[in-house]
MARGU-328579 format. One record per residue (C-alpha): residue in one letter; x negated, y, z negated. Coordinates in steps of 0.02 Angstrom, whole numbers, plus 50000, padded with zeros to 5 digits. Each point is the difference from the previous one (the first is absolute). Layout:
REM MARGU-328579
AXYZ
...
***
This chain:
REM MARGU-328579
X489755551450560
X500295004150192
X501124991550092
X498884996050127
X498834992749880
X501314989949930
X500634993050156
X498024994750039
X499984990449844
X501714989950032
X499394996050168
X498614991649933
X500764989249869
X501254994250134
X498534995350109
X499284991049841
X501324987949956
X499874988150159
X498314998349979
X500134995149818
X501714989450044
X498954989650109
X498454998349882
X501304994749861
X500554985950096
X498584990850034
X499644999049821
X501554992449979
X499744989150126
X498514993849952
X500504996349843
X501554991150050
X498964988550114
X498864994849834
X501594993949923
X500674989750131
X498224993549999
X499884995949806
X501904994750023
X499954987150119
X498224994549895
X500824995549865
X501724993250096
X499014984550060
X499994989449857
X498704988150119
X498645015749931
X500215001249846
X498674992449886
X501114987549913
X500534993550149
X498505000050078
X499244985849861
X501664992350002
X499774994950192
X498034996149945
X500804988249873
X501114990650134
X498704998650118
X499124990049880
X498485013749996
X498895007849856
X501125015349932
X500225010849851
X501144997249872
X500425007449812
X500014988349852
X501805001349897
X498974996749827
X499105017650026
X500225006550164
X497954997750063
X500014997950172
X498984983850054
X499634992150166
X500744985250054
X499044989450118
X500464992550165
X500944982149987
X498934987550052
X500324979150007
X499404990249864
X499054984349948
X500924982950035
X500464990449879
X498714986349932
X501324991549862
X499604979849970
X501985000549965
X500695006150168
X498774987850079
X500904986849890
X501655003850024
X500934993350162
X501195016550008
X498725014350009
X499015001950179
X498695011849977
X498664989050055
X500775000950196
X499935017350012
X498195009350050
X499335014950002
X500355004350165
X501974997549978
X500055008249832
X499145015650089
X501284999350126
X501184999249870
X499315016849897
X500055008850181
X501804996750067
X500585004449803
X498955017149999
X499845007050188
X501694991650075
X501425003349886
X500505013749933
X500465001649778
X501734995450022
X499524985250117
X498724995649868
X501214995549858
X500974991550085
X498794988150072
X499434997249814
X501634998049946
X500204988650145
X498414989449947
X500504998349811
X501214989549942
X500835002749831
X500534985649918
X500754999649802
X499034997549865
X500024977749956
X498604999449879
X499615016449876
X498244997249926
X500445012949832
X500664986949900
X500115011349853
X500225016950080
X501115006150125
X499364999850179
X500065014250093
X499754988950158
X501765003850088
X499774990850166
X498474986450061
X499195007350161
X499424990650135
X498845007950131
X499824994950196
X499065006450136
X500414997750186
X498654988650101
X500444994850172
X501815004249988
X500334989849836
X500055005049806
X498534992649903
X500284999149833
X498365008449898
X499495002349852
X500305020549916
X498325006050002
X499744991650199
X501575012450015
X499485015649937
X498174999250077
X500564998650172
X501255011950001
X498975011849897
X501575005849874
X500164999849834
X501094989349905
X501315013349916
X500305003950192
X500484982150043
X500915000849845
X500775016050021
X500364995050184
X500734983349978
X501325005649900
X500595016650077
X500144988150172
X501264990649917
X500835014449950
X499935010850171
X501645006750094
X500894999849808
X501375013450080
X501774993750008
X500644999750188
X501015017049935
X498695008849975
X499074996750157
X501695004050104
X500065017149892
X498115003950053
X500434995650168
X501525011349980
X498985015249943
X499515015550104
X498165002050052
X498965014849995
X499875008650147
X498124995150052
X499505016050091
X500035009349819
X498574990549943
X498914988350171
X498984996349872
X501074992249847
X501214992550122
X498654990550080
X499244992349844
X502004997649944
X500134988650169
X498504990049976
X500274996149802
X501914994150069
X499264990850157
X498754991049876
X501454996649882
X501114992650144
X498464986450015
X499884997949825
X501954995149993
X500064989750157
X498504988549955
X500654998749837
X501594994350066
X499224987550083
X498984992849843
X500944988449876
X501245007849866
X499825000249825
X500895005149874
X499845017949983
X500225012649832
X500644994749815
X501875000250084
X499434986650132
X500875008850135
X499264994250192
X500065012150132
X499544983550127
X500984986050049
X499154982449905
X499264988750127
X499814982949891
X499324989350135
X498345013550007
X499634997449788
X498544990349962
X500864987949905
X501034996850137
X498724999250142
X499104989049895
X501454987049966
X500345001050208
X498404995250028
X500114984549865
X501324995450073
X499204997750175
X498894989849933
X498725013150017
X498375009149900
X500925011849861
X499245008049835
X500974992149834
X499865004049809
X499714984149880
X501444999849890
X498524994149842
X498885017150013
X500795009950122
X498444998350115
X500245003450205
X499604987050096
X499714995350183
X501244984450039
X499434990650188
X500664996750157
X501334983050013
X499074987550070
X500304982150035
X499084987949910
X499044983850037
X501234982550041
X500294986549884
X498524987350024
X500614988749848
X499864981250031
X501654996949879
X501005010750127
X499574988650136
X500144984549917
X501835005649946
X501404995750109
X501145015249940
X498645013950047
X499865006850153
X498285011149972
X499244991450147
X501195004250148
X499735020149986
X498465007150103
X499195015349976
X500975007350134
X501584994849940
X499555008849820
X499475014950085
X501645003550104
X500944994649804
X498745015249923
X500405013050124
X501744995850043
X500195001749774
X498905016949998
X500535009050153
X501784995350040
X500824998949826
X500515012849901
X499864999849786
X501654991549983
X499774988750142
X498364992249914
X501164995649849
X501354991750087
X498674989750119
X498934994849841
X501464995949891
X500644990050160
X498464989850016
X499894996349819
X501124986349922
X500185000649809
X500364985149921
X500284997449827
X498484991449895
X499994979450008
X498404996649909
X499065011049884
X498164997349998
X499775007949788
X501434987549937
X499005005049813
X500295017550012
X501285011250075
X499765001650202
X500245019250063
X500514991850189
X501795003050024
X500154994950180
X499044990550128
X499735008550157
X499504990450177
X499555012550144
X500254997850179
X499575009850163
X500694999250167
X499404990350130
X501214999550184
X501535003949921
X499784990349836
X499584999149834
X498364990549938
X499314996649836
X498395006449957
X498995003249836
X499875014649897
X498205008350048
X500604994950178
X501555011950014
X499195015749880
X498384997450129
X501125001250153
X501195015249951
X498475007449899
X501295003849845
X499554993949816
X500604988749911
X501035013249864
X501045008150148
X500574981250043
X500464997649834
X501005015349981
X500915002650173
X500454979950013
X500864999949812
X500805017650033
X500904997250152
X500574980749930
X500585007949818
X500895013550105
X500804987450113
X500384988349836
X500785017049935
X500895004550140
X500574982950036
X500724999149811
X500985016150020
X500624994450155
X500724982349929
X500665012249836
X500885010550124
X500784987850094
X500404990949828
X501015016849943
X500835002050164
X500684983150002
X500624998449827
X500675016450014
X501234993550148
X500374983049929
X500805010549852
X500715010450134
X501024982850076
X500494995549831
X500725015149937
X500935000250172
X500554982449974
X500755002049823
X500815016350041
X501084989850155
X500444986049880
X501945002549986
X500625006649814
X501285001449906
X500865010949872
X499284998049806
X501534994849948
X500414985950085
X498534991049936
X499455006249832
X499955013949879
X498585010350043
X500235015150113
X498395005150016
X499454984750098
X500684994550180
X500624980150033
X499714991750159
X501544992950090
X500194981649928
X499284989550142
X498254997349906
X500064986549850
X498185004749954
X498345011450026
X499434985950095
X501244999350149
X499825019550007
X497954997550015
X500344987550122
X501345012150108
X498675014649981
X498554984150065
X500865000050146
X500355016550029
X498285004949987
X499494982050142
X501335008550116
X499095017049989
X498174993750008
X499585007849836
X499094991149851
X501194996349874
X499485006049824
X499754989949839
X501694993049889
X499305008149871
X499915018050077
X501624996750087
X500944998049821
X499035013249927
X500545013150146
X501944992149986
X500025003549809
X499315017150028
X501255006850124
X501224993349858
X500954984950112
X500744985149919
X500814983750055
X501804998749971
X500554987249872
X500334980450009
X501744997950095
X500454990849815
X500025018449937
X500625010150150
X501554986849978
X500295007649830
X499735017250020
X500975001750157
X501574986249887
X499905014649882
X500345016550106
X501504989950108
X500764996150137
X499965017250089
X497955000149956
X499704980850092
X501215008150165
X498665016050002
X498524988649986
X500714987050131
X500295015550108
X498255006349967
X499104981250031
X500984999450182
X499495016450042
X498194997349965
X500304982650113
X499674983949983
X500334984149865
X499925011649853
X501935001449986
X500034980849987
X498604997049880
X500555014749888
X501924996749981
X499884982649960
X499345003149830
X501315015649985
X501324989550037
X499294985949858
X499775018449905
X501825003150012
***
């Protein structure tokens, strides 16, 4: 081929190739932009289909969903409130209020649960609303229950918990029960992470959120929803949480049923109660005072005052009890105004009378205290008649008790240092060696100035009037002497003759040892050892 052909050719693939360059990379383009498209489709999990029936199903709207049995998808229609309930034995029973609610609050109800709240806020207002309480009665006598907890459902009507009956429940919320099953027990179970492990997740790195706007801003509002989740928890009351019983909340005692219940008992006011015979709940009234005494034997008696308290006076005595007196204080003021006496007449002499004491009540009246009958003072305190009973006899056995101990103590203490003076006295008493006055060297011999035990009791007598201490028995006195081994010396008709026998140089050592100790004993011991010698 010419070269000038050659070259012509060359020129115009080199004029070619931008022109094709460019073509090339719109295609490329173009189909770069189509996956970015389909990319960021399917990185919004709010789009995708599952999702998109999920949100139905939280909304409380019809959506599609896919049996587990076989997998057939089925429609599942909006939630919707229910009939009331129409059961004889809720309108019986004194602790179930379905009657006071209507239609228009329970629609109010099924709205705030289903437009207002989101699914998180929804479980816990049902766990809120549910109380679970252990099982007291099991109704499978001969099979094992699987009934693990009783359930007891409440819905909120003008800012108070009504007690109602389970189907009442479920129809105006619209739920089923597994969920308020399911729900009640994983509320008692929420925030089950050990304060480690929320320090560590704390501790942790976060993804950068501009590699993914999308994840990161579903991750913030699943954590933002969890934060409210914990802190209302929080708030609620604890239970025990897990097999291991471990508590990831601080116990608040005074906000436990029980105990709210026994405060308000206690303050003489309305509170729920179990009867101890069937276990059935109970509404218990309001303290109130009750009528005066208007018997014609309390005015005819002369020891009765029944007559001199108005109603004015028995009011200030009810709410001065009630409202300024704690638990304790009640006790000690009954038990004070309540004299037990032992029994002077029995009315059943034929049979065998359970009274044990007779009580007479008083109340105060300026200052003092008057007599008054029995239905008088339970009327005027508004207590019964058991509670009397109990509190007076307590607080007088304790006071016998501790009056008893006390009189035992003081009994101990002062025996304990009379024996203290004695031993004190006997070990002053002046002695002398064993073998000046007998045989037996175990045992020490007072000095010979006492003729008998009774001249010694009477020394130690005296000792004890000089010292303002009670002087102890003769007979504990000799047995104390014979146990720190003392003995009297021996009759000066046998000192003669022991001391004739040992000589002269013995009777000048004993004279010497009588003058030193002081006194007449030289003279009335050597005149029998001179009639010795």
């Amino acid at each position: 081929m010419e070269p000038t052909r050659l070259r012509d050719v060359f020129k115009c693939i080199t004029l070619s190739l931008p022109s094709a360059a460019k073509n090339g990379n719109t295609c490329m383009d173009k189909s770069k932009a189509g996956r970015e498209k389909l990319n960021a489709k399917f990185a919004d999990p709010s789009k995708w289909r599952q999702n998109k029936q999920k949100q139905l199903r939280m909304e409380g709207k019809s959506y599609v969903s896919k049996r587990k049995k076989d997998g057939e998808e089925v429609i599942k229609q909006p939630r919707s409130i229910g009939p009331r309930c129409t059961s004889n034995a809720c309108k019986k029973t004194t602790n179930r209020l379905c009657n006071e609610i209507n239609e228009e609050a329970r629609k109010k109800m099924f709205d705030d649960f289903w437009e207002h709240m989101n699914w998180a806020q929804r479980k816990l207002y049902v766990a809120e609303q549910v109380d679970r309480d252990p099982v007291e009665r099991s109704r499978a006598v001969g099979l094992q229950s699987r009934r693990s907890v009783s359930l007891r459902y409440h819905l909120m009507l003008a800012g108070k918990r009504q007690q109602v009956c389970k189907n009442m429940f479920l129809s105006t919320l619209g739920i089923g029960e597994w969920s308020v099953l399911n729900w009640t027990q994983k509320g008692t179970q929420t925030n089950n992470e050990s304060n480690e492990d929320k320090l560590q997740k704390s501790q942790t790195v976060p993804h950068c959120p501009h590699d993914n706007p999308v994840t990161s801003a579903v991750n913030n509002s699943a954590e933002s929803s969890q934060e409210q989740v914990i802190a209302t928890d929080r708030d609620r009351q604890p239970e025990p949480e897990g097999a291991d019983g471990n508590k990831s909340r601080v116990a608040k005692p005074l906000t436990w049923k029980q105990n709210r219940q026994k405060q308000l008992r206690m303050e003489g006011k309305p509170y729920i109660s179990k009867r101890k015979k069937d276990g059935t709940t109970i509404t218990k009234g309001q303290r109130t005072m009750g009528s005066g005494c208007s018997s014609s034997a309390c005015k005819r008696a002369s020891n009765r005052f029944c007559a001199d308290f108005s109603e004015e006076g028995r009011n200030q005595l009810f709410t001065s009890f009630w409202q300024c007196m704690t638990w304790a204080q009640r006790k000690v003021y009954v038990s004070g105004l309540v004299d037990c006496d032992p029994v002077e007449r029995t009315r059943a002499p034929w049979t065998q009378s359970r009274r044990s004491v007779s009580m007479r009540y008083h109340l105060i009246a300026d200052g003092n205290r008057k007599q008054v009958c029995k239905k008088m003072f339970l009327s005027t305190l508004g207590i019964g008649e058991w509670s009397v009973l109990n509190w007076s006899q307590h607080i007088s056995q304790q006071d016998n008790s501790e009056r008893i101990t006390k009189k035992q103590t003081q009994g101990k203490s002062r025996k304990a240092s009379e024996h203290i003076v004695l031993n004190e006295f006997l070990q002053s008493l002046p002695k002398v060696p064993s073998y000046c006055c007998g045989t037996s060297v175990s045992k020490l011999y007072l000095e010979p100035v006492f003729s008998n035990m009774s001249e010694v009791y009477r020394h130690y007598y005296n000792h004890c009037s000089e010292r303002k201490t009670t002087a102890l028995s003769r007979q504990v006195f000799c047995a104390v002497f014979k146990n720190m081994d003392l003995r009297l010396c021996e009759s000066k008709r046998d000192q003669g003759c022991s001391f004739g026998a040992t000589g002269n140089l013995f009777n000048e050592l004993w004279e010497e040892y009588c003058l030193e100790r002081g006194g007449p004993q030289s003279e009335k011991v050597g005149n029998p050892v001179e009639k010795g010698s």
